[in-house]
KEDOKE-167902 format. One record per atom (N, C-alpha, C): residue number from 1; atom name; x, y, z. Coordinates in steps of 0.02 Angstrom, whole numbers. Each point is the difference from the previous one (the first is absolute). Layout:
BEGIN
site n NUM	atom CA	east X	north Y	up Z
...
***
This chain:
BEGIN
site n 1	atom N	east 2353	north 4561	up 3791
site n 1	atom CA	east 72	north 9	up 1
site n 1	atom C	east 31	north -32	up 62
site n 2	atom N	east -26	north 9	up 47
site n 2	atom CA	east 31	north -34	up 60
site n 2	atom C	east 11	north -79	up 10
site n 3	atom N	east -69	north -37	up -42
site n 3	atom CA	east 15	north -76	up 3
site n 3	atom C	east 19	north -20	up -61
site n 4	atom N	east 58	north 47	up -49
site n 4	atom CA	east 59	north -11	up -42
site n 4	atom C	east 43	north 17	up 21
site n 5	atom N	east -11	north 30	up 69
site n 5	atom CA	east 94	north 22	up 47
site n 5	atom C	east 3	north -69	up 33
site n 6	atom N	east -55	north -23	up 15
site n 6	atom CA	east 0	north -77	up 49
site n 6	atom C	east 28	north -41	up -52
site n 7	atom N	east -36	north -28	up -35
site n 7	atom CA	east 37	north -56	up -45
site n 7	atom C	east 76	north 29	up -23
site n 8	atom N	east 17	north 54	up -26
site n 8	atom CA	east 69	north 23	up -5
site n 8	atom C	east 34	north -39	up 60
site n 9	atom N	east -13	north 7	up 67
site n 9	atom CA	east 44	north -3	up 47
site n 9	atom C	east -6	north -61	up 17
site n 10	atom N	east -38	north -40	up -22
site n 10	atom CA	east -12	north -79	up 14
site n 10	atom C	east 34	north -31	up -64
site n 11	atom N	east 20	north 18	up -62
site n 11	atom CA	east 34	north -6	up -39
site n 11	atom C	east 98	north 13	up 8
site n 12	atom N	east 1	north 65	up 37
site n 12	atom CA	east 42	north 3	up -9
site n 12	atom C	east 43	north -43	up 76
site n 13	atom N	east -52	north -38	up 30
site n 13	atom CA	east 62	north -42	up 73
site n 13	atom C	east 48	north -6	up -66
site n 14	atom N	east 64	north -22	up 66
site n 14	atom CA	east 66	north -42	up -36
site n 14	atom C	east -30	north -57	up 43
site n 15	atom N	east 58	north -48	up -51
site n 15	atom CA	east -9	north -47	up 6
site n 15	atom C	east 33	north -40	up 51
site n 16	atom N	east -15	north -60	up 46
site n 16	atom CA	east 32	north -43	up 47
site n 16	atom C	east 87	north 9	up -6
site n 17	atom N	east 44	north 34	up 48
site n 17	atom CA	east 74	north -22	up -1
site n 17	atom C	east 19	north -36	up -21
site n 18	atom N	east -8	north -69	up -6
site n 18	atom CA	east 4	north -59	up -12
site n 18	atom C	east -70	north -44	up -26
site n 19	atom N	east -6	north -19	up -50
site n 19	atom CA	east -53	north -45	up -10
site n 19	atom C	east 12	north -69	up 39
site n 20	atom N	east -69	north -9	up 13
site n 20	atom CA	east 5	north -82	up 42
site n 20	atom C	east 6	north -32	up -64
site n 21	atom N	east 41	north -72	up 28
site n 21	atom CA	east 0	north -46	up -49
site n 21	atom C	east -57	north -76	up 2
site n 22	atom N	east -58	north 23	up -31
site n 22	atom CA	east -27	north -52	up 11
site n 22	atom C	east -39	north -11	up -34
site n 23	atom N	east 28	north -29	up -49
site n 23	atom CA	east -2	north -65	up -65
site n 23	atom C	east 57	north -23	up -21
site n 24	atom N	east -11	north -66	up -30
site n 24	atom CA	east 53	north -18	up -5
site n 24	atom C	east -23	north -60	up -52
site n 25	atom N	east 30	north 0	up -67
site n 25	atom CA	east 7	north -62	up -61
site n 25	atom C	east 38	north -73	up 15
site n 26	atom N	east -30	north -62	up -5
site n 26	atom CA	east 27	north -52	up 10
site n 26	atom C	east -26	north -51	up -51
site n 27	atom N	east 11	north -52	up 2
site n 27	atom CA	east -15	north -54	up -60
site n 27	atom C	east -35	north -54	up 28
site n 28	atom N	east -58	north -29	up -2
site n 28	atom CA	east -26	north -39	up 41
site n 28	atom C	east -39	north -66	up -76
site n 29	atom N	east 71	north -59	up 33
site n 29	atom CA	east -4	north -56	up -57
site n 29	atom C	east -32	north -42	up 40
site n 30	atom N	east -25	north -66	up -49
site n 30	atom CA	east -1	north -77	up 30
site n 30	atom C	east 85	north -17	up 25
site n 31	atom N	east -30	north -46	up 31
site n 31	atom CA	east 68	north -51	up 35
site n 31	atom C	east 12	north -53	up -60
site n 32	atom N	east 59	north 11	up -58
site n 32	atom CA	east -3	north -53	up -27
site n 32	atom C	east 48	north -41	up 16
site n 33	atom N	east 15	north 2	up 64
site n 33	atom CA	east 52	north -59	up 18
site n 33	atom C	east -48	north -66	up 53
site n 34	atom N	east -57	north -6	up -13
site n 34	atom CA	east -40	north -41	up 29
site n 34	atom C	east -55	north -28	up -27
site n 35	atom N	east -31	north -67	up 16
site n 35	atom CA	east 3	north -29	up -38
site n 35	atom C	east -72	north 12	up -57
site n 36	atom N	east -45	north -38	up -48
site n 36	atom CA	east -57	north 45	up 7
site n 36	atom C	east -73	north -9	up 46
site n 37	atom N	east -2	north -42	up 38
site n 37	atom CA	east -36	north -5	up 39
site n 37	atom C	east -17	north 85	up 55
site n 38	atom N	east 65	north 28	up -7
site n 38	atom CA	east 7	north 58	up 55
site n 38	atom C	east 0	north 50	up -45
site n 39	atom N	east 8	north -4	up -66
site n 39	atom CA	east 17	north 65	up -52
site n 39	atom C	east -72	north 31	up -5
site n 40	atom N	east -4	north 67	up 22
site n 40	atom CA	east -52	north 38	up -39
site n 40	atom C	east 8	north 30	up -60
site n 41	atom N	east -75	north 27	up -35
site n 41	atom CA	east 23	north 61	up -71
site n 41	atom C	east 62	north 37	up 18
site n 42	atom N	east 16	north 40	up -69
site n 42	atom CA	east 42	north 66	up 6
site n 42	atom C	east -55	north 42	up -18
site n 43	atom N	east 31	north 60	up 54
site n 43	atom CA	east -62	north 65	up -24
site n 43	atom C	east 18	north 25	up -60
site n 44	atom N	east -58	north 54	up -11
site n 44	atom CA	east 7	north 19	up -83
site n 44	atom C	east 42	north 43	up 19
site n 45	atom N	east 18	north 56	up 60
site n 45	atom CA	east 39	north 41	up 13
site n 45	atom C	east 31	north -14	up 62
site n 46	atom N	east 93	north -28	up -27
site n 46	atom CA	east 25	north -12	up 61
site n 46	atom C	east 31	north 65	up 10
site n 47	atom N	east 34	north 45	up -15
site n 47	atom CA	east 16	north 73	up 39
site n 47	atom C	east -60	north 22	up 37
site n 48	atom N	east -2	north 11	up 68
site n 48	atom CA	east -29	north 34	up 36
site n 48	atom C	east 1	north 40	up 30
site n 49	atom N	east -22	north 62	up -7
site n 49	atom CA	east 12	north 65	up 52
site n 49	atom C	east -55	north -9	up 64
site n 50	atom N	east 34	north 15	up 46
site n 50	atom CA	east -50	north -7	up 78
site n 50	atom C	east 32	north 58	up 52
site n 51	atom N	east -48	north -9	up 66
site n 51	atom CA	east 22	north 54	up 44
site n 51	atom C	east 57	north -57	up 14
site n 52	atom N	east 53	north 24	up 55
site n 52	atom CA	east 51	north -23	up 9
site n 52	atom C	east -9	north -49	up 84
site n 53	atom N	east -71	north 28	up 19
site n 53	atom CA	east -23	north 6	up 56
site n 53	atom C	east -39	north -98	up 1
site n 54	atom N	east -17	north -22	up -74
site n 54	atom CA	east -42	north -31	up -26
site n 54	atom C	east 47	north -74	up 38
site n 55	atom N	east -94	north -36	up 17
site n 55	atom CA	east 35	north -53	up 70
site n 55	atom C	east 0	north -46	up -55
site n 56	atom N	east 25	north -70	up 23
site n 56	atom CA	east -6	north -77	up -40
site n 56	atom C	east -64	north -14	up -14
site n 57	atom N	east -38	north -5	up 71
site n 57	atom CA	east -78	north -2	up -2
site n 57	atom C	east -27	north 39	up -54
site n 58	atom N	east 10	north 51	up -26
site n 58	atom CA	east -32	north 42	up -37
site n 58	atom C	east 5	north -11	up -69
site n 59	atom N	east 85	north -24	up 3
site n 59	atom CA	east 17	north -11	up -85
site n 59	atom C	east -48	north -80	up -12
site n 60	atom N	east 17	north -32	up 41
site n 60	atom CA	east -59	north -73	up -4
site n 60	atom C	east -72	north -2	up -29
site n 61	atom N	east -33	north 56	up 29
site n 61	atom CA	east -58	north 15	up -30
site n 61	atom C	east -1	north 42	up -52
site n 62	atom N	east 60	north 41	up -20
site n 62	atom CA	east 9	north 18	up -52
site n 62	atom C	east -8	north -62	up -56
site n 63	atom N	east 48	north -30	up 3
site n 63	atom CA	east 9	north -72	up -45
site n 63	atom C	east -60	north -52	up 3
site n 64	atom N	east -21	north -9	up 50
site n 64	atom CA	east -82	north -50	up -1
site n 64	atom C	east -48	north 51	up -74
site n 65	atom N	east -6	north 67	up 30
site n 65	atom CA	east -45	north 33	up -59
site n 65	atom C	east 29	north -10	up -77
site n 66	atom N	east 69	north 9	up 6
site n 66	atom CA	east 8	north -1	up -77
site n 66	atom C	east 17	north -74	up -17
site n 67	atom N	east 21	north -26	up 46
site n 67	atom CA	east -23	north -81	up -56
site n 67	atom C	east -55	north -24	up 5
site n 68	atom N	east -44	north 34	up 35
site n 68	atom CA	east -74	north -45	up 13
site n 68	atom C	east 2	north -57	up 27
site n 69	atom N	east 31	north -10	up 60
site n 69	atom CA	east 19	north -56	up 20
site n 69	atom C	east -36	north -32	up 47
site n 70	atom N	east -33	north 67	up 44
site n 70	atom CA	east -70	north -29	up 50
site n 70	atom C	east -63	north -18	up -35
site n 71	atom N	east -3	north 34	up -63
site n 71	atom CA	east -71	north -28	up -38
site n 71	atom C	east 12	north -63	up -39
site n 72	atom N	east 50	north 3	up -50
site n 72	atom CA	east 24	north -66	up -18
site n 72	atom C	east 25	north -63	up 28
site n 73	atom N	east 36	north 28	up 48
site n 73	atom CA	east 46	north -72	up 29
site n 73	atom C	east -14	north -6	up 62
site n 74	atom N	east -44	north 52	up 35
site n 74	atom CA	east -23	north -28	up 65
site n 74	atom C	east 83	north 2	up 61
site n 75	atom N	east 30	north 44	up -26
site n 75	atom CA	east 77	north -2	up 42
site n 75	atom C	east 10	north 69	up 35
site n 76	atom N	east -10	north -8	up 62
site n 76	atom CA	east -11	north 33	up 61
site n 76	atom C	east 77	north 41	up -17
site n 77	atom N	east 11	north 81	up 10
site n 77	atom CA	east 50	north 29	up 13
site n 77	atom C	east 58	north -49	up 48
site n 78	atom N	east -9	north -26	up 60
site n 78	atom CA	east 45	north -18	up 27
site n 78	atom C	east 30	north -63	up -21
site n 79	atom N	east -15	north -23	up -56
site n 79	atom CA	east 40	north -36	up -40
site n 79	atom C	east 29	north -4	up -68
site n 80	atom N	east 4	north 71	up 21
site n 80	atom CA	east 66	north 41	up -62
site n 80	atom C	east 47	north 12	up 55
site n 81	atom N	east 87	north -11	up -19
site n 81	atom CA	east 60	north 20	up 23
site n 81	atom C	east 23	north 61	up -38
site n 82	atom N	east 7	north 65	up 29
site n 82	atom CA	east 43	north 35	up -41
site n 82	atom C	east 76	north -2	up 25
site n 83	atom N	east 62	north 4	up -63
site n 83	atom CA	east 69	north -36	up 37
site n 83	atom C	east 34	north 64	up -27
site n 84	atom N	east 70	north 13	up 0
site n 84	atom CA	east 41	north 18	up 14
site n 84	atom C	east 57	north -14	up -5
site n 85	atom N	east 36	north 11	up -30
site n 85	atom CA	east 55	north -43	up -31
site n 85	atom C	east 10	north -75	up 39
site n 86	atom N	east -58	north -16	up -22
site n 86	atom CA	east -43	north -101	up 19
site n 86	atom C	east 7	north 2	up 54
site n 87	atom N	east -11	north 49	up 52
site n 87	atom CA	east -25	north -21	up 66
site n 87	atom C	east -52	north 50	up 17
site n 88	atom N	east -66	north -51	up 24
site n 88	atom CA	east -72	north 32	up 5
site n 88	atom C	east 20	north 76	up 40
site n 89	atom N	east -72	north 28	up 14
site n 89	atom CA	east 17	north 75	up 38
site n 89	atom C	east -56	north 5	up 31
site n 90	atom N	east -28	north -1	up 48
site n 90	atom CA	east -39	north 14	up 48
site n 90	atom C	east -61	north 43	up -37
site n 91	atom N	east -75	north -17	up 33
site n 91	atom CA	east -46	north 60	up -13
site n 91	atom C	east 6	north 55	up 4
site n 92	atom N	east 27	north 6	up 55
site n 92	atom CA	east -20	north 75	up 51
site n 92	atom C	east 86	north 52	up -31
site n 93	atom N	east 50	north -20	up -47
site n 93	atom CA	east 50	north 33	up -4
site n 93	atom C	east -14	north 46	up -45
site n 94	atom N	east 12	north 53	up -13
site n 94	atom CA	east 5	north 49	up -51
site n 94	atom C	east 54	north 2	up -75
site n 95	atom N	east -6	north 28	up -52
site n 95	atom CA	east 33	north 4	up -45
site n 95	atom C	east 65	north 16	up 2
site n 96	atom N	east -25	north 78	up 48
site n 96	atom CA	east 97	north 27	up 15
site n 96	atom C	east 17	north -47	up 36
site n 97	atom N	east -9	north -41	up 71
site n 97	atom CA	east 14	north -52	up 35
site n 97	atom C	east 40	north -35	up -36
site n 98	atom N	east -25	north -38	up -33
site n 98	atom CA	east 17	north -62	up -69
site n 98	atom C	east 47	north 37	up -19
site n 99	atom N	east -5	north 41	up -42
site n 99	atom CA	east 50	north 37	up -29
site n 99	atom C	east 82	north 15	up 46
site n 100	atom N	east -2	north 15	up 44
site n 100	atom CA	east 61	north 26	up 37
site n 100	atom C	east 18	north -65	up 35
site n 101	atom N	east -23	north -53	up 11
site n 101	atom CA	east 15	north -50	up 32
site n 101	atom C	east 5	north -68	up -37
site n 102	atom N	east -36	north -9	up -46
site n 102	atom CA	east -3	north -46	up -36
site n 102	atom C	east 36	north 0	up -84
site n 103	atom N	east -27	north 52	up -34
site n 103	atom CA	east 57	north 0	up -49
site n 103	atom C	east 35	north 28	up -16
site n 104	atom N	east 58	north -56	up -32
site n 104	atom CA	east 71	north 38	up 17
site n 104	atom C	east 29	north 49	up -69
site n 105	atom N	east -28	north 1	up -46
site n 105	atom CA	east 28	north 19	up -47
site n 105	atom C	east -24	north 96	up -13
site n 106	atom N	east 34	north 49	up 44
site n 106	atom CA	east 0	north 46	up 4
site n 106	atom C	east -18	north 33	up -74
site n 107	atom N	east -43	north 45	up -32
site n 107	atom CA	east 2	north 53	up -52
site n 107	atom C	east -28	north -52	up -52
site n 108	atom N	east -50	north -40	up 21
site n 108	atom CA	east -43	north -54	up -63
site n 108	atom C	east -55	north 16	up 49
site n 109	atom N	east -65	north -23	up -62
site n 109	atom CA	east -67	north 8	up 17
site n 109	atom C	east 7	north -75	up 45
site n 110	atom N	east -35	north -10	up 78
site n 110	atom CA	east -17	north -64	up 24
site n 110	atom C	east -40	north -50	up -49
site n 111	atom N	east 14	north -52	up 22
site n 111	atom CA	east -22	north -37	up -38
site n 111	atom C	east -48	north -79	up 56
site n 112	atom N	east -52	north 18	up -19
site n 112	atom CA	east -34	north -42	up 59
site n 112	atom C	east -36	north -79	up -36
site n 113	atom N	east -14	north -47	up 28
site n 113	atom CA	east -18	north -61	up -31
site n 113	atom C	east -78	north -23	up 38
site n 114	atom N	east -44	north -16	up -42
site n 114	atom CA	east -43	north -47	up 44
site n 114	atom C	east -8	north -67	up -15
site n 115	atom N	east -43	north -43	up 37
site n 115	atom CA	east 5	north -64	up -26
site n 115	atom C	east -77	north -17	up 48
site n 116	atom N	east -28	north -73	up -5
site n 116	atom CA	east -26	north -31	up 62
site n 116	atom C	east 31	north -23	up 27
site n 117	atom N	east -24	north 4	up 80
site n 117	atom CA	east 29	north -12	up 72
site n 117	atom C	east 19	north -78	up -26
site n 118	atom N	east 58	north -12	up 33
site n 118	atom CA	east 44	north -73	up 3
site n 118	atom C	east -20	north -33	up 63
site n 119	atom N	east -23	north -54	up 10
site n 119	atom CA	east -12	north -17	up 46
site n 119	atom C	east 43	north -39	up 27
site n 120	atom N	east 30	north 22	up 63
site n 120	atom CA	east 63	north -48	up 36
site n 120	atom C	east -21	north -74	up -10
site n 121	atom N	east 66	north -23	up -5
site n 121	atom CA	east -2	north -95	up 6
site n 121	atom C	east 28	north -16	up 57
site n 122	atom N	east -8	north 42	up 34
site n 122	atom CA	east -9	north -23	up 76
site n 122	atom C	east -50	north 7	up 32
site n 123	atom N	east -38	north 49	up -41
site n 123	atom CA	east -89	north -23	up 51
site n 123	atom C	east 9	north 36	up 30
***
């Protein structure tokens, strides 16, 4: 009887004041505004739910695994761009980051792009 008063009372916490918010749904396409030399696949699932916390670096190797791109194509993570309403976004930034700073269209799922790295013609 006593370790059904325990689980009772471990059942009955309330719950967090506030729930943290951390996940967050976004859309993660090819770049089809470039040319196809730089175009990768489209995933089979572009809605994505992730922590909100989730870096560039991370979504990169996300995307190498599901296109198979290090076993097939031999194409190193750091030459995928992920963009932003068409301007790249750093490794090290976060989703909410991106999100509050980068796109502008308030109360829509983000919408993120990748492509291969462009290589300046300036060298």
């Amino acid at each position: 009887e006593g370790t059904h008063a325990k689980r009772q009372k471990k059942v009955a916490k309330p719950p967090p004041a506030q729930p943290k918010r951390d996940e967050m749904n976004f859309r993660l396409l090819p770049d089809d505004t470039v040319d196809a030399a730089h175009c990768l696949p489209r995933l089979d699932m572009t809605l994505i739910r992730a922590s909100d916390h989730l870096k560039i670096s991370q979504l990169k190797k996300y995307l190498m695994m599901k296109l198979h791109l290090a076993d097939r194509r031999g194409i190193p993570a750091s030459a995928i761009e992920i963009c932003c309403n068409g301007g790249t976004v750093g490794d090290e930034l976060s989703l909410t980051f991106i999100e509050r700073t980068r796109w502008m269209q308030a109360g829509k799922a983000m919408t993120l792009t990748y492509r291969k790295r462009q290589e300046s013609m300036f060298g």
